[in-house]
GUMI-643621 format. One line per 3 residues: number of its first residue (from 1); for each residue y, x, z of C-alpha. Coordinates in steps of 0.1 Angstrom, whole numbers. Layout:
REM GUMI-643621
NUM	Y/X/Z ~ ...;
REM end
This chain:
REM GUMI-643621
1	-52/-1937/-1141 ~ -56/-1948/-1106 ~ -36/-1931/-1081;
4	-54/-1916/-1049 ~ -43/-1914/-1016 ~ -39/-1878/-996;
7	-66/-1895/-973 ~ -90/-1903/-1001 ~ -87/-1867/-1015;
10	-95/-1855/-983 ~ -123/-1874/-980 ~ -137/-1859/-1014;
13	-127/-1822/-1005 ~ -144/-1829/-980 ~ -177/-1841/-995;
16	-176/-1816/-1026 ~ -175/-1787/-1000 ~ -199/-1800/-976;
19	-228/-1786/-994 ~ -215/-1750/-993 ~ -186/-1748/-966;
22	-203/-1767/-938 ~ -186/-1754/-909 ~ -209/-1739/-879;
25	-200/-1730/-842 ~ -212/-1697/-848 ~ -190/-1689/-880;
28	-162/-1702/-870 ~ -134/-1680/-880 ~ -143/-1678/-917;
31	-150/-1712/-921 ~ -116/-1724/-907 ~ -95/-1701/-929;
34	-113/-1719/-958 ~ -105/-1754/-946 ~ -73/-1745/-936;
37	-63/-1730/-972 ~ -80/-1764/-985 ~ -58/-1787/-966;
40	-29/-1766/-977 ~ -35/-1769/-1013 ~ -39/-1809/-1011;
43	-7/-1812/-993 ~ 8/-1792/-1021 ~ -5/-1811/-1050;
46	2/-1847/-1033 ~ 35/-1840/-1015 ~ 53/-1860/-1040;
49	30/-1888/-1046 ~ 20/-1901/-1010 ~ 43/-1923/-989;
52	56/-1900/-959 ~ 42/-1920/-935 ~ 8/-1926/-949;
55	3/-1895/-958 ~ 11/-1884/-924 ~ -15/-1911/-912;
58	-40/-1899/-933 ~ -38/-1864/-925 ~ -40/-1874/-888;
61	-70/-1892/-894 ~ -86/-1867/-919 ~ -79/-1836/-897;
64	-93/-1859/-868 ~ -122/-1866/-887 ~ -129/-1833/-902;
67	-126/-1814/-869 ~ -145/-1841/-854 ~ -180/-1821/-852;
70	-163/-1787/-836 ~ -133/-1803/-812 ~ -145/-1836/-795;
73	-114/-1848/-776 ~ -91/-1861/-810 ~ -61/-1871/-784;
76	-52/-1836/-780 ~ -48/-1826/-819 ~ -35/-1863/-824;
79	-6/-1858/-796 ~ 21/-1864/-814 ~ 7/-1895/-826;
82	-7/-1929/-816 ~ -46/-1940/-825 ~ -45/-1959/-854;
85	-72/-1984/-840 ~ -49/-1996/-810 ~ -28/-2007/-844;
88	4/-2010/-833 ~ 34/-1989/-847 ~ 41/-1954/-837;
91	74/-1939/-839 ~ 70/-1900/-855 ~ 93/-1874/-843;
94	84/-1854/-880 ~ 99/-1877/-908 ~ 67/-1879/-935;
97	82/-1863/-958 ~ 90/-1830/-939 ~ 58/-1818/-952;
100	70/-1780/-939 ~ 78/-1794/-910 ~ 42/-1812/-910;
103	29/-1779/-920 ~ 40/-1759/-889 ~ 29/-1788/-865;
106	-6/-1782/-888 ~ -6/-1744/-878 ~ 6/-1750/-841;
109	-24/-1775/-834 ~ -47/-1749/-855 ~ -35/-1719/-835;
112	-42/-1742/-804 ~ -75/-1752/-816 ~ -80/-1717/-827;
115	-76/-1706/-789 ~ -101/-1734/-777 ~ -125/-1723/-802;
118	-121/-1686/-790 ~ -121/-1696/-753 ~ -154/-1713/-763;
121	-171/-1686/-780 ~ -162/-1665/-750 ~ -182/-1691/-728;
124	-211/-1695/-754 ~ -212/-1653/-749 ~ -213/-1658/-713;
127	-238/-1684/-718 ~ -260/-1657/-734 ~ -266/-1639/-702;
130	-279/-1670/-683 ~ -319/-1666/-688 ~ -315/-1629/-671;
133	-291/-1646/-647 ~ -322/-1674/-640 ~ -349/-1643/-639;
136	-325/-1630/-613 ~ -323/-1662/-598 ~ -354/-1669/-598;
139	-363/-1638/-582 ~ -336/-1641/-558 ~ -347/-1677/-550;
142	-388/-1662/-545 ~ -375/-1633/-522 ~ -350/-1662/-503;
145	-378/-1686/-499 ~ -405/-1656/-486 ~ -373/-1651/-462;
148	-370/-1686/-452 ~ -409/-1690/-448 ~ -406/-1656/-421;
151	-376/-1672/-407 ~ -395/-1703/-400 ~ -421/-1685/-386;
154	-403/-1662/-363 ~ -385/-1696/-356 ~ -412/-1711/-342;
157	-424/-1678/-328 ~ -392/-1678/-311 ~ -398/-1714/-303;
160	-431/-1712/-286 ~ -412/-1680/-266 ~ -385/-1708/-256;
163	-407/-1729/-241 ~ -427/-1701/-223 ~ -397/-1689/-211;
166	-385/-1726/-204 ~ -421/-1731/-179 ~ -412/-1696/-165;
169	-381/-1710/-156 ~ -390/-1737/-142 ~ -418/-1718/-125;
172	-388/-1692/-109 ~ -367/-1726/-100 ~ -389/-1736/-81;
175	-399/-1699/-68 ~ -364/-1699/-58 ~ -361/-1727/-41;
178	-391/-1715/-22 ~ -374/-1682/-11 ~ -344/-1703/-7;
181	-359/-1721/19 ~ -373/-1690/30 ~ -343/-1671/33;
184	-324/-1696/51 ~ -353/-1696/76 ~ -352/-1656/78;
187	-314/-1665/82 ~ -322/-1682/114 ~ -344/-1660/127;
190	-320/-1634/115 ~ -299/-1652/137 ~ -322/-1654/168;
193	-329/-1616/163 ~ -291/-1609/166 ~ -285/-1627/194;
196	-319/-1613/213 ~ -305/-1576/200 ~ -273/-1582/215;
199	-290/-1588/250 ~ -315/-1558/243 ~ -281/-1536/235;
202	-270/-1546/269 ~ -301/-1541/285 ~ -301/-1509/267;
205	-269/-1501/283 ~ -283/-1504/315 ~ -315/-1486/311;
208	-297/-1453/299 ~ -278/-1456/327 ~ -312/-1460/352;
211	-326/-1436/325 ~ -303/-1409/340 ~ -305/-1417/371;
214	-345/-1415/367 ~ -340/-1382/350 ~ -322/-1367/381;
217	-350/-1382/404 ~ -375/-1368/379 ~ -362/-1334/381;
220	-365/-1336/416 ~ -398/-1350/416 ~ -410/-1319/392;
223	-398/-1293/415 ~ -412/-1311/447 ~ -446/-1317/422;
226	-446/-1275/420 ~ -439/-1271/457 ~ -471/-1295/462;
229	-486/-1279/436 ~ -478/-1243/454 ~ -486/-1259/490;
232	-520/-1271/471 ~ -528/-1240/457 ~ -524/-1220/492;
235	-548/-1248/508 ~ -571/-1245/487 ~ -572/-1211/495;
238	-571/-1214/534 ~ -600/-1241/528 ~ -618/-1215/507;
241	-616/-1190/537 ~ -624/-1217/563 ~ -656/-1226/541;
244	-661/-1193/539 ~ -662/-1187/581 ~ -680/-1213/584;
247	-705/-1202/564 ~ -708/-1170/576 ~ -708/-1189/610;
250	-746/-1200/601 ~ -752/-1166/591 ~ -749/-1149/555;
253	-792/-1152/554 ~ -802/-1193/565 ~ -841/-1202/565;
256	-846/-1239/557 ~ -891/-1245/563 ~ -903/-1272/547;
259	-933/-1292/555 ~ -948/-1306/521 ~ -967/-1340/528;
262	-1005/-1339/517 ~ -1004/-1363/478 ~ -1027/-1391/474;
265	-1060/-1369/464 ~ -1053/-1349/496 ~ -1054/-1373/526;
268	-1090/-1367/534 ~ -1080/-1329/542 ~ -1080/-1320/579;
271	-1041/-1314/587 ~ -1027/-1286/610 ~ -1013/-1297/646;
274	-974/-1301/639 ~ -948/-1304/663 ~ -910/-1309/654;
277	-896/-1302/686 ~ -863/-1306/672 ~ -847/-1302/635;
280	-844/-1264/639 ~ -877/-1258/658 ~ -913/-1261/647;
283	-951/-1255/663 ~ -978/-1252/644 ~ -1012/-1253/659;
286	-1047/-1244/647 ~ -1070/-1276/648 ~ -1103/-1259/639;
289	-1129/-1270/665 ~ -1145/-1237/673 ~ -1111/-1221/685;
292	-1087/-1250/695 ~ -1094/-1246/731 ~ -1078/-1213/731;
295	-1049/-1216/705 ~ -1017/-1223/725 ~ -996/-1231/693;
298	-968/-1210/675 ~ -932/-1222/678 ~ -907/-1208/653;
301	-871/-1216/650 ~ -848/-1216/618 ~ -816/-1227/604;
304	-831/-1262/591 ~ -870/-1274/598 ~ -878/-1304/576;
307	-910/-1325/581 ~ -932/-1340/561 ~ -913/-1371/554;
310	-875/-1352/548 ~ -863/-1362/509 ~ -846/-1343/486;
313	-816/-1358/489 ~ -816/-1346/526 ~ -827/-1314/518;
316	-797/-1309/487 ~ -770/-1325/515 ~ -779/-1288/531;
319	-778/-1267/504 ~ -741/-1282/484 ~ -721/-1259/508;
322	-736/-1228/495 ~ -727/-1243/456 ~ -695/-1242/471;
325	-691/-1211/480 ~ -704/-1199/445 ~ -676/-1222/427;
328	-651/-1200/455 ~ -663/-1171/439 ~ -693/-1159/462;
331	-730/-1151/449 ~ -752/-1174/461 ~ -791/-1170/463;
334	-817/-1199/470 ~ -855/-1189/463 ~ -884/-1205/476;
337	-912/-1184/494 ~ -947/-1198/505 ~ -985/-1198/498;
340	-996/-1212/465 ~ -991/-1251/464 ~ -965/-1250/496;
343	-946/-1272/470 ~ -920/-1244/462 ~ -916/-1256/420;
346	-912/-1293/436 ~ -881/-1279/456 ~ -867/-1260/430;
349	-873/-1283/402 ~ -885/-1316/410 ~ -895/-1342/389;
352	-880/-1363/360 ~ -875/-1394/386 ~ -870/-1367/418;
355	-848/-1336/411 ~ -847/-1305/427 ~ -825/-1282/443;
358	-821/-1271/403 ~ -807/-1301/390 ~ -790/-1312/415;
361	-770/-1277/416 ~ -761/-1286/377 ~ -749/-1321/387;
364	-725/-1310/417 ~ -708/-1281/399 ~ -697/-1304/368;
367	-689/-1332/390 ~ -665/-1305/414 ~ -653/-1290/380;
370	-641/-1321/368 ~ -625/-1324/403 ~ -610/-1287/403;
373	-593/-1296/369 ~ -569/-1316/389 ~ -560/-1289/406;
376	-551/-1267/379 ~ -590/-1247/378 ~ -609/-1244/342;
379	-644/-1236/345 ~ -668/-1219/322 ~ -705/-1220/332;
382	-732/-1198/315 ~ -771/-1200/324 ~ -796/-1172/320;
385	-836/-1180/327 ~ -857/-1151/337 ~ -894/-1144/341;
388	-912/-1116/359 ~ -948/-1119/354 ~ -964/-1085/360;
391	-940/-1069/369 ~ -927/-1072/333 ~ -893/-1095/326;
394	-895/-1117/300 ~ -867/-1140/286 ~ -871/-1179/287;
397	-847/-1187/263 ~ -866/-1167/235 ~ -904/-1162/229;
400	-901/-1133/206 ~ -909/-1097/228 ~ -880/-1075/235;
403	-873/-1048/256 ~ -855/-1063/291 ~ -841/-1037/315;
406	-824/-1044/352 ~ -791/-1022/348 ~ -762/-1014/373;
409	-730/-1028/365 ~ -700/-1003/367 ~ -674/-1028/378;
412	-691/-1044/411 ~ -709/-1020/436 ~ -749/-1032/435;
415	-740/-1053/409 ~ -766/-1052/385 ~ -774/-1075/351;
418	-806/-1079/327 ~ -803/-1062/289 ~ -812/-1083/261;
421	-814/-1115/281 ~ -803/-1149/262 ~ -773/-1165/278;
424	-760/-1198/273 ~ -728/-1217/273 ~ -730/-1250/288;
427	-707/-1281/287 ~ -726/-1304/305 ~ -758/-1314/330;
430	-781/-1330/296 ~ -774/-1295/279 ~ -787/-1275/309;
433	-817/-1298/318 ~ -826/-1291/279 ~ -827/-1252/285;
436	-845/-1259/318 ~ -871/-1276/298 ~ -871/-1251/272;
439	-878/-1225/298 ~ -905/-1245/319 ~ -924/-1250/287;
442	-923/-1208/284 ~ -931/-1200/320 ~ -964/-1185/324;
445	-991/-1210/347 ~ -1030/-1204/352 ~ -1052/-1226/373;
448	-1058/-1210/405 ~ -1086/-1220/437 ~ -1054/-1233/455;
451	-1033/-1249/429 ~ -1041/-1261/392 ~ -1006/-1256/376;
454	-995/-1225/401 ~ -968/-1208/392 ~ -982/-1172/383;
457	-948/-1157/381 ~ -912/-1151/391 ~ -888/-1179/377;
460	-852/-1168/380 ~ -823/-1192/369 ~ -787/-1179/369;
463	-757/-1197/366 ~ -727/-1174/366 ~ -693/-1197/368;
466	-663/-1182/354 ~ -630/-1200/369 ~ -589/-1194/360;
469	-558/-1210/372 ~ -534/-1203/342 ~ -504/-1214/360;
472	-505/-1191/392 ~ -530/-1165/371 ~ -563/-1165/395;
475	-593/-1160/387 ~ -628/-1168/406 ~ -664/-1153/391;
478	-690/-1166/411 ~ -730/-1167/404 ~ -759/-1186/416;
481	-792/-1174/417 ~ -822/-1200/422 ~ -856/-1184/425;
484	-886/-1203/427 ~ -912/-1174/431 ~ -948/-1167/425;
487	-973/-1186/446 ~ -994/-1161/473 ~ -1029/-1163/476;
490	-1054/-1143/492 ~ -1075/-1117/471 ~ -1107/-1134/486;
493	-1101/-1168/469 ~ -1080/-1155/438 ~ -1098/-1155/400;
496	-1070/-1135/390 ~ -1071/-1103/410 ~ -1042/-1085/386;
499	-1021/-1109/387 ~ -1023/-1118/431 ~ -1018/-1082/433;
502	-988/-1079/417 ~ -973/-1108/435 ~ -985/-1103/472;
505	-971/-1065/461 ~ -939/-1077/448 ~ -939/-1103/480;
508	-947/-1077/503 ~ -915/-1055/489 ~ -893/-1079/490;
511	-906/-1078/532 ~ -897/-1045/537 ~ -869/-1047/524;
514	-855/-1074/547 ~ -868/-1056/577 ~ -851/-1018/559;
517	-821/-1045/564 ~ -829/-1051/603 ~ -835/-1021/611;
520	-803/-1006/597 ~ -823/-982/578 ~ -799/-958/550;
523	-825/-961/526 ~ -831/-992/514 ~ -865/-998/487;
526	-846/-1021/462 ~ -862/-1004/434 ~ -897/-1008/446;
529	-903/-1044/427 ~ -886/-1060/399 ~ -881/-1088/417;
532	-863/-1069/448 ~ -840/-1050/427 ~ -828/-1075/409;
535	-819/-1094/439 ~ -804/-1066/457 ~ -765/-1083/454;
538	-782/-1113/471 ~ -796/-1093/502 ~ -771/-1063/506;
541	-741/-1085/521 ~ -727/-1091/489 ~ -740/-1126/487;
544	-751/-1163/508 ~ -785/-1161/506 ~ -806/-1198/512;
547	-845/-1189/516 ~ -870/-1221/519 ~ -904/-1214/534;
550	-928/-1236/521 ~ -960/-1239/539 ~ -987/-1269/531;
553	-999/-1292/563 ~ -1038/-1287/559 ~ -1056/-1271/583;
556	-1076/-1247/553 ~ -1041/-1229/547 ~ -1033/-1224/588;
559	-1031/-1185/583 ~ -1010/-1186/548 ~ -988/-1209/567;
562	-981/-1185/595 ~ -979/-1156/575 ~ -955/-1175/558;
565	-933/-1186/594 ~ -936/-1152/605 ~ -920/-1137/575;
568	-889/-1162/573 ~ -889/-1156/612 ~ -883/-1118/612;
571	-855/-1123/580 ~ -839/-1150/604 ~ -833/-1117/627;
574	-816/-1098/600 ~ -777/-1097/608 ~ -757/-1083/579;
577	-722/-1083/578 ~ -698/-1104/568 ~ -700/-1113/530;
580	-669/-1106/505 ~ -662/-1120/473 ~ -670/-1110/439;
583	-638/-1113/425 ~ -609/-1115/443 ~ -580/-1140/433;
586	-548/-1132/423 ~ -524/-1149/448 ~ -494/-1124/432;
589	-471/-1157/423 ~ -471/-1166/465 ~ -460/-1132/479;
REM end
């Protein structure tokens, strides 16, 4: 019987259990108990039979071999020995026939292996986890590459922003260097402003100190301003009383006649005889042919005679003083008396192109108002336009019909004032000559035999001026009355018999009482006309009363005309006494 090797018998334990005990990673444990009890039972059986050392060999190599499928690296279970392929010899610390010895080397290298295997399994079980672990990955990776993907868009988000903000600033370098430039000019002038401050400081210095000095000489100045201002005050009111002799010098009642010249459609007329013997005297003569022999002429003699060739302008120079007087606080009266067409409305009011006494009263006041300012007067003028037609007062201002009374004032003695008249406020010459059209346009005129637009009533303008001096606390009220009245015409040649009666009666009043006046009589007939009582303040001594007679040149109205001189020639008679102010001034402050 041929003897077998421990090797060989390996080899066939081997192969007979391969078919049933194949040994698997996963049963592990079971399957190594079995081979280990295998090997253990050889090395029992053949412990006496197999040369130490070759049976040492071949259990090296067989337990290399066997375990070669589960534990690659053979060196480690083969440590204590030397490959046999290198085929040189090895020298064993375990003698080959210490099989116990052998045994317990066996069991240490299986306990070792035993460990690796477990250490293994451990990392196979770990390994179990891995396609969760790869889900989780995964995800994770998906969520960190959506994150990258935003991150490289908010990077070049943030990229585009650097560069914006790069061109802004490169826009704000050069901005600044811009400014810089600018600043270090501004630093100059900076510099220049400083040094022109410094002188201004000095000059500053010196000015306070003139300042005060012109403070002192200003005070001064002040109180010698109100002693000027006193001094001027007091003048004024010694060259109101001067005026004021003057005037009365002349007479409180002055006739200006007026010789109107004969218009273009007239010069084939025959003319009166006129002689201007000088500017105060006048003859008229009759020129008919059938008594001329025997008329000697009729010389009359007034304040002022003007001829046919005088101009308004001449004829205003005469009346301004009298405007004067009213802005001094006197009432002034100026009416116009004569014949129908004597040229009374052209004295009065004139034409657009060639004002009147009317207008020309309007432009002197404002123009002395203006002047009066300077001297510490404020004026306040207010214009009434009346009407008397029939003896019936009628208001210019206002077409509707009202009641309109002449009433005695309480406050001035013969004062009197019209009820339910319109009165304006004025503040300047355009707004008055607007009224004074307003109230031409409502004045009644008829053609008449001597005059196709004659005046068929009483026009009565009043201008009352209302002055105060609010430092020294005077106070002037002064009025002017300018009456251009109804034309007079004979009842032979007059188509309107009612209304030349009225006048020639209201006419012949306002006679009688001028010559009640000359002859000193107590009763005097204000009351008898409309037109007499209401301008009783301008006859009684209360007032400076202007009369013009108007009389026409032609030879057709030579008995008119001297009616007409005769009349203004007994009022030029009349002495009255001395006139007195309305108002009287307050002149407390001087005392």
């Amino acid at each position: 019987m041929k003897r077998l090797t421990i090797p060989a018998k390996l080899s066939r334990l081997n192969q007979s259990s391969s078919a049933s005990n194949t040994w698997k990673p996963a049963n592990g444990p079971t399957r190594i108990g079995t081979y280990n009890s295998s090997i253990t039972n050889c090395l029992a059986v053949q412990k006496s039979k197999v040369p130490p050392v070759s049976r040492a060999i071949s259990v090296g190599v067989n337990s290399t071999v066997t375990d070669a499928n589960f534990i690659k690296p053979a060196s480690r279970v083969n440590a204590t020995s030397v490959s046999i392929s290198a085929g040189k010899p090895i020298n064993k610390r375990i003698p080959p026939y210490d099989f116990k010895a052998r045994y317990n080397n066996l069991l240490e290298r299986h306990k070792a292996l035993k460990g690796k295997y477990e250490e293994k399994c451990e990392q196979i079980g770990k390994l179990e986890n891995l396609p969760e672990k790869l889900e989780e990955i995964q995800s994770h990776l998906a969520s960190t590459t959506e994150e990258l993907k935003n991150t490289k868009t908010g990077k070049e988000y943030l990229q585009r922003q650097v560069k914006s903000q790069q061109q802004n600033i490169e826009v704000l370098t050069d901005s600044l260097s811009n400014i810089t430039g600018e600043f270090e000019k501004l630093k100059q002038a900076y510099k220049k402003l400083k040094h022109g401050h410094d002188e201004l400081s000095i000059e500053v210095a010196k000015a306070r100190e003139q300042s005060a000095d012109m403070v002192d000489k200003n005070f001064k100045l002040v109180e010698n301003i109100a002693i000027c201002k006193e001094q001027l005050f007091r003048s004024n009111l010694e060259r109101k009383e001067l005026h004021n002799a003057v005037m009365d010098s002349h007479g409180n009642i002055r006739i200006f006649c007026r010789v109107r010249p004969p218009l273009d459609f007239e010069r084939h007329k025959l003319l009166c005889g006129w002689n201007y013997v000088d500017e105060s005297t006048v003859e008229i003569f009759n020129c008919d042919p059938l008594i001329k022999a025997k008329n000697k002429g009729h010389s009359f003699s007034f304040d002022q005679v003007f001829h046919q060739s005088s101009k308004q302008e001449d004829i205003f120079q005469l009346v301004s003083p009298l405007i004067q007087s009213a802005l001094d606080g006197y009432n002034v009266c100026v009416f116009a008396y004569g014949q129908t067409g004597s040229g009374k409305t052209f004295t009065m009011d004139g034409t657009i192109g060639n004002p009147g006494v009317i207008s020309r009263t309007v432009d002197l006041l404002f123009d002395s108002i203006k002047a009066y300012r300077n001297l510490g007067w404020q004026y306040q003028i207010k214009v009434q336009f009346l009407e008397i037609y029939n003896e019936v007062l009628y208001d210019l201002l206002d077409n509707e019909s009202k009641e309109m009374e002449i009433r005695m004032t309480r406050s001035e003695q013969n004062g009197v004032y019209i009820s339910n008249i319109t009165q304006e406020t004025v503040e300047s010459p355009d707004c008055f000559r607007q009224l004074m059209r307003i109230a031409k346009m409502n004045r009644a005129t008829a053609a008449t035999a001597g005059n196709e637009r004659s005046s068929r009533s009483h026009a009565v303008t009043t201008i009352e001026l209302i002055g105060s001096h609010a430092e020294n606390h005077g106070t002037s009220v002064g009025s002017i009355n300018l009456v251009d009245l109804a034309g007079s015409e004979s009842l032979k040649t007059s188509m309107r018999l009612n209304e030349t009666k009225n006048i020639n009666r209201s006419l012949s009043e306002l006679t009688n009482v001028i010559l009640a006046l000359l002859q000193k009589q107590d009763h005097i007939p204000y009351r008898n006309s409309k037109l007499t009582h209401l301008l009783m303040p301008s006859l009684d001594g209360h007032s400076k009363t202007l009369i013009f007679i108007n009389v026409a040149p032609f030879q057709d109205c030579f008995n008119e005309s001297l009616k007409s001189l005769r009349f203004a020639a007994s009022v030029n008679q009349c002495k009255i006494a001395k006139t007195r102010r309305v108002r009287t001034l307050n002149t407390s402050n001087f005392q």
